[in-house]
mmJSON file of the N, C-alpha and C atoms, coordinates in Angstrom:
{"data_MODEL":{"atom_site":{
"group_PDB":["ATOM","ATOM","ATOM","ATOM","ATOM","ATOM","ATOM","ATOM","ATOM","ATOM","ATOM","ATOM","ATOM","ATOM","ATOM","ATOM","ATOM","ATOM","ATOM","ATOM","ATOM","ATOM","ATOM","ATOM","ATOM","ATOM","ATOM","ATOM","ATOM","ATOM","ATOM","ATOM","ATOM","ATOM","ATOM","ATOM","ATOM","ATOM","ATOM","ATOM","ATOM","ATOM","ATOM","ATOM","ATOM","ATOM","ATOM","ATOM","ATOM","ATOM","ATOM","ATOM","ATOM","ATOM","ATOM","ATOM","ATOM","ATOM","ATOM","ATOM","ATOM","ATOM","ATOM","ATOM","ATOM","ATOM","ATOM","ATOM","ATOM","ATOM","ATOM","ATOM","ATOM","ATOM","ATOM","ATOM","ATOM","ATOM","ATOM","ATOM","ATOM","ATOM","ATOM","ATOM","ATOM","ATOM","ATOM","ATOM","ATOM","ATOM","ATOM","ATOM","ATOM","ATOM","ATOM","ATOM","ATOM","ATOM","ATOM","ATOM","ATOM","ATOM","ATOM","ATOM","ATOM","ATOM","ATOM","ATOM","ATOM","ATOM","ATOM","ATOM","ATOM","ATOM","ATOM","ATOM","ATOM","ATOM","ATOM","ATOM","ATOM","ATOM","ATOM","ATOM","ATOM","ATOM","ATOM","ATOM","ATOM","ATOM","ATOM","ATOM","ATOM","ATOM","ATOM","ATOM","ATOM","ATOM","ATOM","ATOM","ATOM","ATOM","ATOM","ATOM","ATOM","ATOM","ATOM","ATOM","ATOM","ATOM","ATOM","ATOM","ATOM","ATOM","ATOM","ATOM","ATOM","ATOM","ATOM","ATOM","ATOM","ATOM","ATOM","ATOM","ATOM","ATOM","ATOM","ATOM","ATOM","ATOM","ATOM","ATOM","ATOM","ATOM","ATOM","ATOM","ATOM","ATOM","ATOM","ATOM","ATOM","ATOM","ATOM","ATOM","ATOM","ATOM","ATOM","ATOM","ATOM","ATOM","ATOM","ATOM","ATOM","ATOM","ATOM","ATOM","ATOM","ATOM","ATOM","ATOM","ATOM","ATOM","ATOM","ATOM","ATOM","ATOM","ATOM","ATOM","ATOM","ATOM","ATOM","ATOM","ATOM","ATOM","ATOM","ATOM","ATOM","ATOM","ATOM","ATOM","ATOM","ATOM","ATOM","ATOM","ATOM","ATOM","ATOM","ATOM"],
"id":[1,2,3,4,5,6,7,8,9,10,11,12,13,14,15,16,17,18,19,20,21,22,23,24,25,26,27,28,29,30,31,32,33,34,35,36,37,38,39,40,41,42,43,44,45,46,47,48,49,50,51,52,53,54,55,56,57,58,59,60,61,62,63,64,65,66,67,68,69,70,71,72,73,74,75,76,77,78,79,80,81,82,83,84,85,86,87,88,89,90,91,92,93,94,95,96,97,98,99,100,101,102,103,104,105,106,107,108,109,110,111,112,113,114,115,116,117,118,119,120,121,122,123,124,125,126,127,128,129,130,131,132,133,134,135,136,137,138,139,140,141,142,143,144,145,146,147,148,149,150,151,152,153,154,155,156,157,158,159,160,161,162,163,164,165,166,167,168,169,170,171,172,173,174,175,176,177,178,179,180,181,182,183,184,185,186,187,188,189,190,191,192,193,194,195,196,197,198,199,200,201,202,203,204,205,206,207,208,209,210,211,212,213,214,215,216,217,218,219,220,221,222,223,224,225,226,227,228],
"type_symbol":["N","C","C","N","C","C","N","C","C","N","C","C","N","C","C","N","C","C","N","C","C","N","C","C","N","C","C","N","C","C","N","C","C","N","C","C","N","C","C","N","C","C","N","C","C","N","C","C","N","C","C","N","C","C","N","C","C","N","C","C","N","C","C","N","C","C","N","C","C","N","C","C","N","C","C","N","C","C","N","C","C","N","C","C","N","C","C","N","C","C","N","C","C","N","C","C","N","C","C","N","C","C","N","C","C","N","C","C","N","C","C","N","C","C","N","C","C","N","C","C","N","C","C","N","C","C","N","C","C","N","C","C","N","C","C","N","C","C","N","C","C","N","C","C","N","C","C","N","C","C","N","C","C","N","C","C","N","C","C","N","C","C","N","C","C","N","C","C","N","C","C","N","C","C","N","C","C","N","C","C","N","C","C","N","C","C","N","C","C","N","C","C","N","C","C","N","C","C","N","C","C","N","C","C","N","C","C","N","C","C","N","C","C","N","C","C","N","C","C","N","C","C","N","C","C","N","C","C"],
"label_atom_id":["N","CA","C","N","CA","C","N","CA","C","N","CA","C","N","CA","C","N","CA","C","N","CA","C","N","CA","C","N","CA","C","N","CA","C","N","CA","C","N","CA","C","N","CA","C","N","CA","C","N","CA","C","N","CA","C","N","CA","C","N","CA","C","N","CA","C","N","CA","C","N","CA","C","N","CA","C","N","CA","C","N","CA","C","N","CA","C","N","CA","C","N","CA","C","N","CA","C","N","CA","C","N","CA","C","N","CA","C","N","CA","C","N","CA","C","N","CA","C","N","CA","C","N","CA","C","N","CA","C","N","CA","C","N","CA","C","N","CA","C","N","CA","C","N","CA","C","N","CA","C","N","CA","C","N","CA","C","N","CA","C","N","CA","C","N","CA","C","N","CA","C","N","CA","C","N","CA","C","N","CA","C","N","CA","C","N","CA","C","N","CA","C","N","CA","C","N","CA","C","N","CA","C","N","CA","C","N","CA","C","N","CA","C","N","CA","C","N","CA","C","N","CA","C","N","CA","C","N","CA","C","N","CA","C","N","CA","C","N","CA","C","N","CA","C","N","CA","C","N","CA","C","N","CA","C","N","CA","C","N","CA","C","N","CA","C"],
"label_alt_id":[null,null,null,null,null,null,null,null,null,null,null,null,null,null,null,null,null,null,null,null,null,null,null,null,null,null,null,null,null,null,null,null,null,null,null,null,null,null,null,null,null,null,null,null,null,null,null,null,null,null,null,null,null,null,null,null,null,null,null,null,null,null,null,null,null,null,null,null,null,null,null,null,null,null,null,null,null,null,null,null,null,null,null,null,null,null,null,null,null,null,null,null,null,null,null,null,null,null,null,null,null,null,null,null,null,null,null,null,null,null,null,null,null,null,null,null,null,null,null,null,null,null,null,null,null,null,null,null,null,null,null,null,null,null,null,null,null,null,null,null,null,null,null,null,null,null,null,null,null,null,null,null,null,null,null,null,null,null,null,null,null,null,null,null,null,null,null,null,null,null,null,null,null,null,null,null,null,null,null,null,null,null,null,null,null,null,null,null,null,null,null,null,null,null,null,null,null,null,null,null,null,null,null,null,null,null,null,null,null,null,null,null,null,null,null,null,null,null,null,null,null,null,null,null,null,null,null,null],
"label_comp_id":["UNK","UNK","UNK","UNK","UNK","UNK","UNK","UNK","UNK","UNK","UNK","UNK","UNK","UNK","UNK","UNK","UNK","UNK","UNK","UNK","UNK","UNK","UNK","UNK","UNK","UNK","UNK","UNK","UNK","UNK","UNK","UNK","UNK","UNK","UNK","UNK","UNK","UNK","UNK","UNK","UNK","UNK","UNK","UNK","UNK","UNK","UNK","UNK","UNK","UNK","UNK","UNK","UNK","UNK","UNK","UNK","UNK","UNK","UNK","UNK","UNK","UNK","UNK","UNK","UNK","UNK","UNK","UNK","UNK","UNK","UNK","UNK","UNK","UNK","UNK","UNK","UNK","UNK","UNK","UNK","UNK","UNK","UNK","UNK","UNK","UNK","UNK","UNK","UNK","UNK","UNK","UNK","UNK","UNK","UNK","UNK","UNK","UNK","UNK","UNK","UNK","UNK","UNK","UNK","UNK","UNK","UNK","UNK","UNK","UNK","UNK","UNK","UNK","UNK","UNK","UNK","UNK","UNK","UNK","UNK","UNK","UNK","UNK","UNK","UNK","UNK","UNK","UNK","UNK","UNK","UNK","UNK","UNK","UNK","UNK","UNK","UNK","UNK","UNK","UNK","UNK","UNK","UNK","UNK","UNK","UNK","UNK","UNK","UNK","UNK","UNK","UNK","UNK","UNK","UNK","UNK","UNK","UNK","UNK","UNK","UNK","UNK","UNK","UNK","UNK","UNK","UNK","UNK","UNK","UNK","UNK","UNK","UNK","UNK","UNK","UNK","UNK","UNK","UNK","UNK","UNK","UNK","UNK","UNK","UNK","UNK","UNK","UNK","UNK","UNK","UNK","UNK","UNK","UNK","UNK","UNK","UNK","UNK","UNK","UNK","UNK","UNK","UNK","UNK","UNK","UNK","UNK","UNK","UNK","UNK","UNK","UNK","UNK","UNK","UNK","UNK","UNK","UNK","UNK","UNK","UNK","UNK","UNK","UNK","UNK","UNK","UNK","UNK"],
"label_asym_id":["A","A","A","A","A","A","A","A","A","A","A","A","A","A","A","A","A","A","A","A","A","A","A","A","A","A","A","A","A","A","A","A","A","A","A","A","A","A","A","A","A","A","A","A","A","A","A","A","A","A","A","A","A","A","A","A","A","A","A","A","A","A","A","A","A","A","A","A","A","A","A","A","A","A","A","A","A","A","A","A","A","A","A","A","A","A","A","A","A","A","A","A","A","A","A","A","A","A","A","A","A","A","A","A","A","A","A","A","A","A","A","A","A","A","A","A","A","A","A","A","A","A","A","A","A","A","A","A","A","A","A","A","A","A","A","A","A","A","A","A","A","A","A","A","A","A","A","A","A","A","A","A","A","A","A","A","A","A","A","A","A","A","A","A","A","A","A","A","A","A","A","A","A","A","A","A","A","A","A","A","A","A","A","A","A","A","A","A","A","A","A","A","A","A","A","A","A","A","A","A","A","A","A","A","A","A","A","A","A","A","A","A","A","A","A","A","A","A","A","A","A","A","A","A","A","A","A","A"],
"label_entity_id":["1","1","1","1","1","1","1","1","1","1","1","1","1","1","1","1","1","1","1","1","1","1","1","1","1","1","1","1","1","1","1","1","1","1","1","1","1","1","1","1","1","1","1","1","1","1","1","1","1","1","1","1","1","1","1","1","1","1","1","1","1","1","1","1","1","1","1","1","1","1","1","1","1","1","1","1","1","1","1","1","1","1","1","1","1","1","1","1","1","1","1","1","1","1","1","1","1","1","1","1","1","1","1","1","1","1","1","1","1","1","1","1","1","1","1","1","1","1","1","1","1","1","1","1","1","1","1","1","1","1","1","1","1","1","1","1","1","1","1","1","1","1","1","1","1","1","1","1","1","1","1","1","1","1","1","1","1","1","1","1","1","1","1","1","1","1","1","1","1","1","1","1","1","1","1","1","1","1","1","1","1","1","1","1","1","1","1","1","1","1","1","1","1","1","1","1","1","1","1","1","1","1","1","1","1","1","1","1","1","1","1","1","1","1","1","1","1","1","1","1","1","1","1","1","1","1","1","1"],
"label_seq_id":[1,1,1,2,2,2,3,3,3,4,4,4,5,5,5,6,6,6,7,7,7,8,8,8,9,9,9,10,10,10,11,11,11,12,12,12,13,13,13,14,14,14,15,15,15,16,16,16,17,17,17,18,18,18,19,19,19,20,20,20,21,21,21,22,22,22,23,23,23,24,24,24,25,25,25,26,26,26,27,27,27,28,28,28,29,29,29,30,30,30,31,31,31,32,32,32,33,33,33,34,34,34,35,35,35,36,36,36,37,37,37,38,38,38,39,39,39,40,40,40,41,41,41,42,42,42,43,43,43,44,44,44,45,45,45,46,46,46,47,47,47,48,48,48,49,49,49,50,50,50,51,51,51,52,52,52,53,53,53,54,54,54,55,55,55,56,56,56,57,57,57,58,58,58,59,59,59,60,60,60,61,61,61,62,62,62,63,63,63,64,64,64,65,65,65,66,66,66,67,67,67,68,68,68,69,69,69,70,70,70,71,71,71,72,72,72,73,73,73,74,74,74,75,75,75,76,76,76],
"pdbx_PDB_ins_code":[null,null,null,null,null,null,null,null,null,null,null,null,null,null,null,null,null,null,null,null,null,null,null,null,null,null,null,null,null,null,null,null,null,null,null,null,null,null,null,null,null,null,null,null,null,null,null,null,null,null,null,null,null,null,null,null,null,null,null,null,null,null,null,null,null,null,null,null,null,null,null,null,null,null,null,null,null,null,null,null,null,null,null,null,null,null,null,null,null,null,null,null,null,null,null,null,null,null,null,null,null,null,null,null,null,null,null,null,null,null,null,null,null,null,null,null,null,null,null,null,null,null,null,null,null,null,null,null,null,null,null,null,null,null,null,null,null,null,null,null,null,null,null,null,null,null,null,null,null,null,null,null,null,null,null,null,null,null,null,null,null,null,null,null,null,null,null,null,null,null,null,null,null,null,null,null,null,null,null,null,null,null,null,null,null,null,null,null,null,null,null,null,null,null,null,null,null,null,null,null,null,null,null,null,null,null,null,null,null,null,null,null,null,null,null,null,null,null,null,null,null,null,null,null,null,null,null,null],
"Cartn_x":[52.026,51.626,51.788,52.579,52.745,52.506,52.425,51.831,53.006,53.367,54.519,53.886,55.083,54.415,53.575,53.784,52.658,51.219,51.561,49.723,48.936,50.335,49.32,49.228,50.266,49.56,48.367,47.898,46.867,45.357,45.571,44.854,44.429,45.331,45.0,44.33,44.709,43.898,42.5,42.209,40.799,40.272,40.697,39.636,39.723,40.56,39.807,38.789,38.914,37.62,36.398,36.155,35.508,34.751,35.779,35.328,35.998,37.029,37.428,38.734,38.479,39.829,41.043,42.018,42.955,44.573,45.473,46.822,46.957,47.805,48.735,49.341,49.8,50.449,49.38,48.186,47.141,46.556,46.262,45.948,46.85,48.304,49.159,49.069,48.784,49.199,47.575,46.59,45.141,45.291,45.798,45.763,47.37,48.158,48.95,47.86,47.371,46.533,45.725,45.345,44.401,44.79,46.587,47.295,48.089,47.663,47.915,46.364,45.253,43.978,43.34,43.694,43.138,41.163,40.488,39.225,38.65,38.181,37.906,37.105,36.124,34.929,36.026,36.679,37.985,38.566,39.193,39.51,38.775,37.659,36.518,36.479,36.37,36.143,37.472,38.028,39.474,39.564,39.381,39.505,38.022,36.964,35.934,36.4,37.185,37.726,38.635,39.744,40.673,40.383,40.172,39.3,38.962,39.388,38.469,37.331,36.861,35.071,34.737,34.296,34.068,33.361,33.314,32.114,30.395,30.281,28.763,28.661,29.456,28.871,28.759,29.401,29.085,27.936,27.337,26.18,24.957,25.15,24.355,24.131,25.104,24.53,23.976,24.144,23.744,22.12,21.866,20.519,19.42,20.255,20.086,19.437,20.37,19.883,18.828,18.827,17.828,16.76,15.799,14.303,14.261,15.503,15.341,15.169,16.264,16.711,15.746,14.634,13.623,12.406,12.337,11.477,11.686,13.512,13.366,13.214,13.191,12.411,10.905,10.569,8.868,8.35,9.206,8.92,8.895,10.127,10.304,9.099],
"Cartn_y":[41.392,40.849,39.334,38.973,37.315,36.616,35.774,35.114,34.132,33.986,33.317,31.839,30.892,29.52,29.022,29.251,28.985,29.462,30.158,30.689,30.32,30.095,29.048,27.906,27.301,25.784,25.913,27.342,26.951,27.881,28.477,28.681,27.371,26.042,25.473,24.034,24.305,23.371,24.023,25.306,25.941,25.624,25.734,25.349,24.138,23.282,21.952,21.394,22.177,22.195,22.55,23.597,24.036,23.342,22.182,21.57,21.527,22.258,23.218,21.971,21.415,20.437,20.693,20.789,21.661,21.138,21.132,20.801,22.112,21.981,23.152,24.416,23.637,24.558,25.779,24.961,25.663,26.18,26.039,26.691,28.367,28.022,28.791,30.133,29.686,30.159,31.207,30.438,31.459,32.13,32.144,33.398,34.309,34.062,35.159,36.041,35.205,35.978,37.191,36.507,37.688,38.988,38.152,39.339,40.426,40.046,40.541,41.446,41.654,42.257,41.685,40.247,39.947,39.618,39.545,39.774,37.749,37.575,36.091,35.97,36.047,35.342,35.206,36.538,35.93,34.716,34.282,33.524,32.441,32.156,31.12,30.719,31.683,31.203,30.775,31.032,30.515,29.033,29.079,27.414,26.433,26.919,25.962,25.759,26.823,26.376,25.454,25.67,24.415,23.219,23.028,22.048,20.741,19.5,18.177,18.085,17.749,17.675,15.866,15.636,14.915,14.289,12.38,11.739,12.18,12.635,12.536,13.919,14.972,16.08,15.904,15.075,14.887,14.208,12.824,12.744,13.468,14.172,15.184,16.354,16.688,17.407,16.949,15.751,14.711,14.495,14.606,14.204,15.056,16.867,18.053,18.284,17.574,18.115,16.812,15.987,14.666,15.388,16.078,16.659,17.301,17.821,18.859,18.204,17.183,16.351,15.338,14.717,13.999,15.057,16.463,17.373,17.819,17.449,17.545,16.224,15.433,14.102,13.896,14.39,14.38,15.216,17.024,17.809,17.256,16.272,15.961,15.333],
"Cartn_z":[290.679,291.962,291.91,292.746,292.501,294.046,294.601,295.749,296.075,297.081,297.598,297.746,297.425,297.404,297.873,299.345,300.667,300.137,300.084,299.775,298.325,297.619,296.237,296.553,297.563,298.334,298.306,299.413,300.247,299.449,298.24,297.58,295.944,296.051,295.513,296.441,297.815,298.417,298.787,299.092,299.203,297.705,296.501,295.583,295.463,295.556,296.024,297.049,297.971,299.051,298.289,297.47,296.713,295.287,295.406,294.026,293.356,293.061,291.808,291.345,290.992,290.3,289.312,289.675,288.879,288.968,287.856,288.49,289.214,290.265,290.486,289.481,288.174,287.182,286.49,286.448,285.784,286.336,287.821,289.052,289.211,289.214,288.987,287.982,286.336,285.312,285.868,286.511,286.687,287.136,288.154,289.532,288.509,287.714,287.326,286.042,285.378,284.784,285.665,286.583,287.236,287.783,288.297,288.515,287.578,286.065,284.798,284.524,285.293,285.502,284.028,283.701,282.872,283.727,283.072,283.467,283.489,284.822,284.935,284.565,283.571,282.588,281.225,281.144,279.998,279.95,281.39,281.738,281.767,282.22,282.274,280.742,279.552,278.096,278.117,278.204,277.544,277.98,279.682,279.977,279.682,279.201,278.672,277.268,276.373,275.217,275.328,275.871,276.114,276.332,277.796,278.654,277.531,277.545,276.951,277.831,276.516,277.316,277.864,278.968,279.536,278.862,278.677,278.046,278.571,279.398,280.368,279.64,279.585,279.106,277.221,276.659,275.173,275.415,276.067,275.991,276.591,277.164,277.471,276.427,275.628,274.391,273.492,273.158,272.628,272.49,273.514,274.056,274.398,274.463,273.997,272.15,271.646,270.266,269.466,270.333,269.514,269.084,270.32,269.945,268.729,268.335,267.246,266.311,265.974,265.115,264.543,265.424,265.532,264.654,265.324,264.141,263.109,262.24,261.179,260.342,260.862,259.85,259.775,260.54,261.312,259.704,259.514,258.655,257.362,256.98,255.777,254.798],
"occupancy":[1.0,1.0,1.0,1.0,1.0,1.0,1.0,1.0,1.0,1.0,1.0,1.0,1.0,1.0,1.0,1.0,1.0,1.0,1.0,1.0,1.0,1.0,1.0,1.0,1.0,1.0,1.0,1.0,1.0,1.0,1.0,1.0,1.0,1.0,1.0,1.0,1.0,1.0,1.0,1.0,1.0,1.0,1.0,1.0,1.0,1.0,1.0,1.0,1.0,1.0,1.0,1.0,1.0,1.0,1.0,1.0,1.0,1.0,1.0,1.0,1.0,1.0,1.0,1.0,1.0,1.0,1.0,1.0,1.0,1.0,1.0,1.0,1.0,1.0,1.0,1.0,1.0,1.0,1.0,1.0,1.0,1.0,1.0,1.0,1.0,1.0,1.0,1.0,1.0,1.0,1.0,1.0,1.0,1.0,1.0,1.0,1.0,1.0,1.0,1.0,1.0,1.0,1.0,1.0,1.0,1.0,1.0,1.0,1.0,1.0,1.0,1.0,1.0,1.0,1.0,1.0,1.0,1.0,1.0,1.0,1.0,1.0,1.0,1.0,1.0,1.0,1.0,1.0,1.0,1.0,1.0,1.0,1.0,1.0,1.0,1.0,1.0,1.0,1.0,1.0,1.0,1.0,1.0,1.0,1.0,1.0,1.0,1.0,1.0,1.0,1.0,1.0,1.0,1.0,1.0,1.0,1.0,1.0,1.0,1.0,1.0,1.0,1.0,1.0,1.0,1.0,1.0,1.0,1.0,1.0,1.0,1.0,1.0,1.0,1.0,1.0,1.0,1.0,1.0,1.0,1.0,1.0,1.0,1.0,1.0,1.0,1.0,1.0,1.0,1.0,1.0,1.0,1.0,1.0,1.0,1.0,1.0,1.0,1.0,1.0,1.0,1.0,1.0,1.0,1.0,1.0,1.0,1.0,1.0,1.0,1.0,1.0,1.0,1.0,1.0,1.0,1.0,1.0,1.0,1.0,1.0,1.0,1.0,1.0,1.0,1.0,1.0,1.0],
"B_iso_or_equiv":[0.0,0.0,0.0,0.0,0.0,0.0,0.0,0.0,0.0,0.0,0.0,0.0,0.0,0.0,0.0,0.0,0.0,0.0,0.0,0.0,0.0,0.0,0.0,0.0,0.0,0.0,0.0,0.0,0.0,0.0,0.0,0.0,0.0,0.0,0.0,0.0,0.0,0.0,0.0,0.0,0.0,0.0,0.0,0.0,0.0,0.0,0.0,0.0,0.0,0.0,0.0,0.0,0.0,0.0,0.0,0.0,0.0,0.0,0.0,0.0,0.0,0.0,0.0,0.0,0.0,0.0,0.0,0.0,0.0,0.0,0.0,0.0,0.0,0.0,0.0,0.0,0.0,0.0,0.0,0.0,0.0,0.0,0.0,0.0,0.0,0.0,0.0,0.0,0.0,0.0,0.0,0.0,0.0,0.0,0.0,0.0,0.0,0.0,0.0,0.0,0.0,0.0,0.0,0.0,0.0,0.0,0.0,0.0,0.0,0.0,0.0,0.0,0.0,0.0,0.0,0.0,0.0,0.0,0.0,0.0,0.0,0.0,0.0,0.0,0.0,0.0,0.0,0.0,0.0,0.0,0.0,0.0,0.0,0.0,0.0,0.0,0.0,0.0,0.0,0.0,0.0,0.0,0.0,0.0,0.0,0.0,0.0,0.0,0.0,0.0,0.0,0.0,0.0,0.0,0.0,0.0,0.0,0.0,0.0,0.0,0.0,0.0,0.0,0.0,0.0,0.0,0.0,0.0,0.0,0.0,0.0,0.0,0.0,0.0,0.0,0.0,0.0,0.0,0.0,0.0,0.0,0.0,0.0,0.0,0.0,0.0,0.0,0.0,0.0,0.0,0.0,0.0,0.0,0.0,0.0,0.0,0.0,0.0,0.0,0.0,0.0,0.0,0.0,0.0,0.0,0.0,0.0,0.0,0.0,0.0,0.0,0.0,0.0,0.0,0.0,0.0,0.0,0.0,0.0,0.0,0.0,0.0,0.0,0.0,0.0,0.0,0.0,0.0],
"pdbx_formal_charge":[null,null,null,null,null,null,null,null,null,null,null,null,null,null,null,null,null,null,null,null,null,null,null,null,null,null,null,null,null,null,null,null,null,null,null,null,null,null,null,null,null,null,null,null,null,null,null,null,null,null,null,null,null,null,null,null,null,null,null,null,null,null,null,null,null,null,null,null,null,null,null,null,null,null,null,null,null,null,null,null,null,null,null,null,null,null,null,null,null,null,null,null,null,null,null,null,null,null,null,null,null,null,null,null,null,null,null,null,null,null,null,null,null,null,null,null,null,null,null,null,null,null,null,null,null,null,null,null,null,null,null,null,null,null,null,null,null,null,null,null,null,null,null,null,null,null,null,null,null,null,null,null,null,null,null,null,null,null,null,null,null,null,null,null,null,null,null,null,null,null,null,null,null,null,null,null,null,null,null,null,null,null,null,null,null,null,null,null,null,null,null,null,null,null,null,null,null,null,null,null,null,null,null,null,null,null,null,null,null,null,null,null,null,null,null,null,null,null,null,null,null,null,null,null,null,null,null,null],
"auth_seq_id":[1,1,1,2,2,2,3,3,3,4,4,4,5,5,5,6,6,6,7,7,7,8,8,8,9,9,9,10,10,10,11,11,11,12,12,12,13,13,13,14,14,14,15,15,15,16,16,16,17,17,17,18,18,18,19,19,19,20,20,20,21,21,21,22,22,22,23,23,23,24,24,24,25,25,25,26,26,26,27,27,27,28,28,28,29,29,29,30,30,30,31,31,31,32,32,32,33,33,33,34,34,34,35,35,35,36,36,36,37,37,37,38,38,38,39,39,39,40,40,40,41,41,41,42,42,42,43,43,43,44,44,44,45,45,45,46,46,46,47,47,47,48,48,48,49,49,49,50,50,50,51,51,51,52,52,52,53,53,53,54,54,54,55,55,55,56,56,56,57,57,57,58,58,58,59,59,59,60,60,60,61,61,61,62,62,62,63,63,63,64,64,64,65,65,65,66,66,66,67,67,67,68,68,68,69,69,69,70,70,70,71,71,71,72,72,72,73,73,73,74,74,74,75,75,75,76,76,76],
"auth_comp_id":["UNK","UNK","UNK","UNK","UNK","UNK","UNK","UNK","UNK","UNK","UNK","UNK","UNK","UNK","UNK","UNK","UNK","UNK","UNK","UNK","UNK","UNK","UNK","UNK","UNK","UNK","UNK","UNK","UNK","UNK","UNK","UNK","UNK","UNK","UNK","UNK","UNK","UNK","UNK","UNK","UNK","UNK","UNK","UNK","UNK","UNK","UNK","UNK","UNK","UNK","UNK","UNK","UNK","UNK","UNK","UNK","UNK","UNK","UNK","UNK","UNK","UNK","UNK","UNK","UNK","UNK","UNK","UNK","UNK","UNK","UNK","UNK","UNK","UNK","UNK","UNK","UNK","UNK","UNK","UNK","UNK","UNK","UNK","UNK","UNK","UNK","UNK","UNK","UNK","UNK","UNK","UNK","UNK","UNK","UNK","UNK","UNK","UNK","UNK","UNK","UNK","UNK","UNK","UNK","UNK","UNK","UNK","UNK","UNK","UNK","UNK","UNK","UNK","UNK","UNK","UNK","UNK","UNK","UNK","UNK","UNK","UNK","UNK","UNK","UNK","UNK","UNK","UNK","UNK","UNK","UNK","UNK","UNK","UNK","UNK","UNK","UNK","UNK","UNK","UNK","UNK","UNK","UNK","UNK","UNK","UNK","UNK","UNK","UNK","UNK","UNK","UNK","UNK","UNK","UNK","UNK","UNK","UNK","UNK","UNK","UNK","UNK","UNK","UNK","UNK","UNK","UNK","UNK","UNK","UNK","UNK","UNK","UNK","UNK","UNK","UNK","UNK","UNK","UNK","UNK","UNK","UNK","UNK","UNK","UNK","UNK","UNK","UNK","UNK","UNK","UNK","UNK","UNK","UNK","UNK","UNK","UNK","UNK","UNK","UNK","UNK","UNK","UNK","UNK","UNK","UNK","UNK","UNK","UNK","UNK","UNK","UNK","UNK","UNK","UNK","UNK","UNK","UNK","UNK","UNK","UNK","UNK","UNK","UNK","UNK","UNK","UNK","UNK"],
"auth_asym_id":["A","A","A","A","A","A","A","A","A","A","A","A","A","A","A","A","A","A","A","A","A","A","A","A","A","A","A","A","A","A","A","A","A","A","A","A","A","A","A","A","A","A","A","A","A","A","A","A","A","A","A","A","A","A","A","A","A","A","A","A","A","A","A","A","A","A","A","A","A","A","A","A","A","A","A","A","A","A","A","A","A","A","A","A","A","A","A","A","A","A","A","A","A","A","A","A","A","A","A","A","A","A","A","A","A","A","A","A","A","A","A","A","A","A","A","A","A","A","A","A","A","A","A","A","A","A","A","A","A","A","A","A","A","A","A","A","A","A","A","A","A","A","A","A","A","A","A","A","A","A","A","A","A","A","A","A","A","A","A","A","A","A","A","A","A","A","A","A","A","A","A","A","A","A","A","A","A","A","A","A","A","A","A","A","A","A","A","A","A","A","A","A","A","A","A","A","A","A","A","A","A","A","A","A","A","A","A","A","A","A","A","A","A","A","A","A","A","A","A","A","A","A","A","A","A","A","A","A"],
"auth_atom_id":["N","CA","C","N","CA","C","N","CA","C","N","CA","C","N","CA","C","N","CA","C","N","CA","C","N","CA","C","N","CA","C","N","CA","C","N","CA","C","N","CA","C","N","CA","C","N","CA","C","N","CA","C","N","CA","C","N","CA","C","N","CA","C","N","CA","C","N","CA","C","N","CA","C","N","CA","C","N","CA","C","N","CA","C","N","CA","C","N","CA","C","N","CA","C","N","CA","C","N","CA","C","N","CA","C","N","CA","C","N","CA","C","N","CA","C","N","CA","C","N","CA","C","N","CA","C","N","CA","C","N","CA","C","N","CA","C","N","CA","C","N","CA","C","N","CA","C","N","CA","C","N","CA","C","N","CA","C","N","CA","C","N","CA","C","N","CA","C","N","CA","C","N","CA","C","N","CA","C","N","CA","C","N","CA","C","N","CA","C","N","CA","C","N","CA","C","N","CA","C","N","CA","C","N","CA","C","N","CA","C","N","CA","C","N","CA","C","N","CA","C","N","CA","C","N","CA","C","N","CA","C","N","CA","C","N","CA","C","N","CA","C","N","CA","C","N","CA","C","N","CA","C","N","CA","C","N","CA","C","N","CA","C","N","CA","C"],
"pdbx_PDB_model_num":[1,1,1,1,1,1,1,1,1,1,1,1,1,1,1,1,1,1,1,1,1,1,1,1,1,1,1,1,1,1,1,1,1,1,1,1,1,1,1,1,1,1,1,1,1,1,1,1,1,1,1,1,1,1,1,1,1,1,1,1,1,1,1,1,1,1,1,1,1,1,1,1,1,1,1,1,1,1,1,1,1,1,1,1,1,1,1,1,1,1,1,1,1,1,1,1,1,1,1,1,1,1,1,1,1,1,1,1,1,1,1,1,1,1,1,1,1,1,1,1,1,1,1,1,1,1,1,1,1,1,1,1,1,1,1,1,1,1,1,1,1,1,1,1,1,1,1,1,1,1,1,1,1,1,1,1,1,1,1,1,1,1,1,1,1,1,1,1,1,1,1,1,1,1,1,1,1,1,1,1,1,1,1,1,1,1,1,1,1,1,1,1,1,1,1,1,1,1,1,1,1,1,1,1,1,1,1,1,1,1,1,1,1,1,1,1,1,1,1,1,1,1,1,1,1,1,1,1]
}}}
């Protein structure tokens, strides 16, 4: 099942309405996966694996694991 240009235009400008930030190509390569009945949480891991992680989200894990980190010196 493949989608004629027009409509991956206009299915990569609806997920931009949506938020969804994406080149075209990778936009592309998603929707053939899906039409390969690959399963989209498959898909979702695969692109949070890939994906570079944004500075705001490294400090945000960051700042996630201090508390812990702070109770193993506290223990020592």
């Amino acid at each position: 099942m493949t989608f004629p240009q027009a409509h991956q235009t206009e299915l990569v400008a609806l997920a931009d309405l949506a938020g969804i930030t994406t080149t075209p190509g990778v936009f592309r390569i998603a929707i053939e996966l899906l039409a390969m009945e690959i399963s989209p949480e498959d898909i979702y891991v695969l692109l949070k694996q890939i994906c570079p992680r944004t500075p705001s989200e490294e400090t945000s894990n960051m700042l996630d694991t201090q508390p812990e980190e702070d109770e193993k010196f506290e223990k020592s």
